[in-house]
N, C-alpha and C positions, 0 to 999 in steps of 0.2 A: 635625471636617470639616463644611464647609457643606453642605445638600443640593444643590447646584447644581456640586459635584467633579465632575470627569469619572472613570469608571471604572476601573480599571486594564485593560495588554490582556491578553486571553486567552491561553494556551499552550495549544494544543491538539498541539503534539508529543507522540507515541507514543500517540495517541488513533485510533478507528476512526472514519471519519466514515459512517454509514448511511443510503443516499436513504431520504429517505420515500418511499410510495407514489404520493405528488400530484408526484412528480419529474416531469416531462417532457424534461430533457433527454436524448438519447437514449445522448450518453457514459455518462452516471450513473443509468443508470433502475435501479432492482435493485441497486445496487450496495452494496458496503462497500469504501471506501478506507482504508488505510493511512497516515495522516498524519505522513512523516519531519522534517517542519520548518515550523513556524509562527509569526513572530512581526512583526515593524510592516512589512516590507517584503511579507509576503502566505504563500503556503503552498505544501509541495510533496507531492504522497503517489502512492501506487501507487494503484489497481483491484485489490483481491487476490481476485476472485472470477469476471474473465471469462477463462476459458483462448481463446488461438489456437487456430488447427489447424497449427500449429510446434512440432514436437518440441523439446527441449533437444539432443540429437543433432542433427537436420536442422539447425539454428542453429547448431551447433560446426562442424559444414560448412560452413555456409556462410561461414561466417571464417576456414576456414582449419586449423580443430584438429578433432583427434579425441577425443571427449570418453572418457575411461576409466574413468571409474564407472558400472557398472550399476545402481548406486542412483537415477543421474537420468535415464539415456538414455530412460526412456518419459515423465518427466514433462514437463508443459506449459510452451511459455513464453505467457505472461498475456498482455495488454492491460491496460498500466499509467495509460495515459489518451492523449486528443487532443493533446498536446504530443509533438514531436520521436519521432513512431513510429520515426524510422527508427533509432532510437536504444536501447542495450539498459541497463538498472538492474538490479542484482542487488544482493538483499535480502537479507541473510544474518545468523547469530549473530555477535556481536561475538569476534574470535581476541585471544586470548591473546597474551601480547610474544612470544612464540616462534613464534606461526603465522602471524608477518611481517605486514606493513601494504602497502596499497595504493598506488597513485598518486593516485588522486581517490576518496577515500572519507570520507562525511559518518556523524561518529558520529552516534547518535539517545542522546537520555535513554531509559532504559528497558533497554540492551544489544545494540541492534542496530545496525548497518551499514549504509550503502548507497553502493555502488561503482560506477563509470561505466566505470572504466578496463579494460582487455583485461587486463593482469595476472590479479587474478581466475579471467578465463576460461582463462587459460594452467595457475595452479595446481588450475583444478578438471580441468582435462583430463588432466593429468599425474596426477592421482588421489589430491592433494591438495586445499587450498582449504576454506573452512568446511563441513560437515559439512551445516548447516541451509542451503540456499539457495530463493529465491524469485526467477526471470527476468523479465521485463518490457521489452516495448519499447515506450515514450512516456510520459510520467508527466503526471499532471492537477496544474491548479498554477492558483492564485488571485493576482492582482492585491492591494494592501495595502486591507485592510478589504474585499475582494469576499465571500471565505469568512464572516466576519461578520455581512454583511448578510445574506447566501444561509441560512445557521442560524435569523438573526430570521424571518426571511419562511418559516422552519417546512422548507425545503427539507430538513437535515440532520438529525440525531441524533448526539448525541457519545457516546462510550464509552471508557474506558479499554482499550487495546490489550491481548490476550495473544495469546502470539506461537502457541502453540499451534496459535491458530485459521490462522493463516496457514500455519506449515510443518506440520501434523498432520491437520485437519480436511479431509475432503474437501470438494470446491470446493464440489458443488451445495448443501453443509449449511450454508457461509459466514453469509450472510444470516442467516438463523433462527438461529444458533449466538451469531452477534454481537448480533440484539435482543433474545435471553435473558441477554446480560449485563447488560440495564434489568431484565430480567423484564419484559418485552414480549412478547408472541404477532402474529404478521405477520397473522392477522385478523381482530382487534380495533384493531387501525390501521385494515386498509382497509375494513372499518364504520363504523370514525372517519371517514373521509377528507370532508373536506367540509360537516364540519358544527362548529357553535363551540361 
């Protein structure tokens, strides 16, 4: 190969992407996204660290179901990003052939799911549905080659996703939990921040 090849593209499916500190925009400031899909036509991921002030119950209401797991009625649903808020994503373990398939559900490499459709929310109400679930209304999403640029110019941090940190980790530990998968400390960056 001559040195003047062009790169191959990145996959950063099933990767965490981490604002740095020097973020300013204010979707992503502090954040850690969930990146479900990356590749030449641009990117799609969650926010898995800002909860609403929406229940998973108040949200089954307000569509309609009653949700019948006491295992999620107190948990939060997220702010999955400034795209289509009005809109709900549910993140979940990938089911088995037996624990039925969705209507609109995008596998992830890695073993996860992510589902758009009401179904879903029908089998998690009925007290069914996967096990591990993660809510979300809007998902943040890049343009082809925006996410790319936004990495160069120092905006990001990439990390290999564990799911762990999403369905296990309490939210406010997010952040710090995900820049200890560099072995990074949040400040020793922002001592960084600013200088070359």
């Amino acid at each position: 190969m001559s040195a003047g090849t062009a790169s191959s593209p990145i996959d950063l499916t099933n990767q965490f992407l981490i604002a740095m500190p020097s973020m300013r925009d204010d979707h992503f400031a502090g954040t850690v996204v969930y990146l479900c899909e990356h590749n030449e036509r641009g990117a799609l991921g969650l926010v898995i660290n800002r909860p609403t002030d929406i229940g998973l119950a108040h949200l089954f209401d307000k569509v309609d179901l009653k949700l019948a797991r006491a295992d999620l009625s107190e948990a939060p649903v997220f702010y999955g990003g400034p795209v289509q808020t009005e809109r709900g994503f549910v993140l979940h373990e990938r089911l088995d052939e037996e624990g039925g398939h969705y209507a609109s559900t995008l596998k992830i490499d890695g073993g996860l799911e992510m589902t758009t459709s009401r179904d879903v929310l029908e089998a998690m109400a009925s007290g069914a549905g996967p096990r591990k679930v993660f809510v979300a209304l809007g998902y943040s999403g890049w343009g082809a080659g925006q996410l790319e640029d936004e990495i160069s110019r120092n905006g990001w941090l990439t990390v290999p996703a564990q799911t762990d940190l999403i369905f296990d980790t309490p939210v406010d530990e997010r952040y710090d939990r995900a820049l200890s998968l560099l072995g990074v400390d949040r400040h020793f960056l922002m001592g960084e921040a600013g200088h070359a």
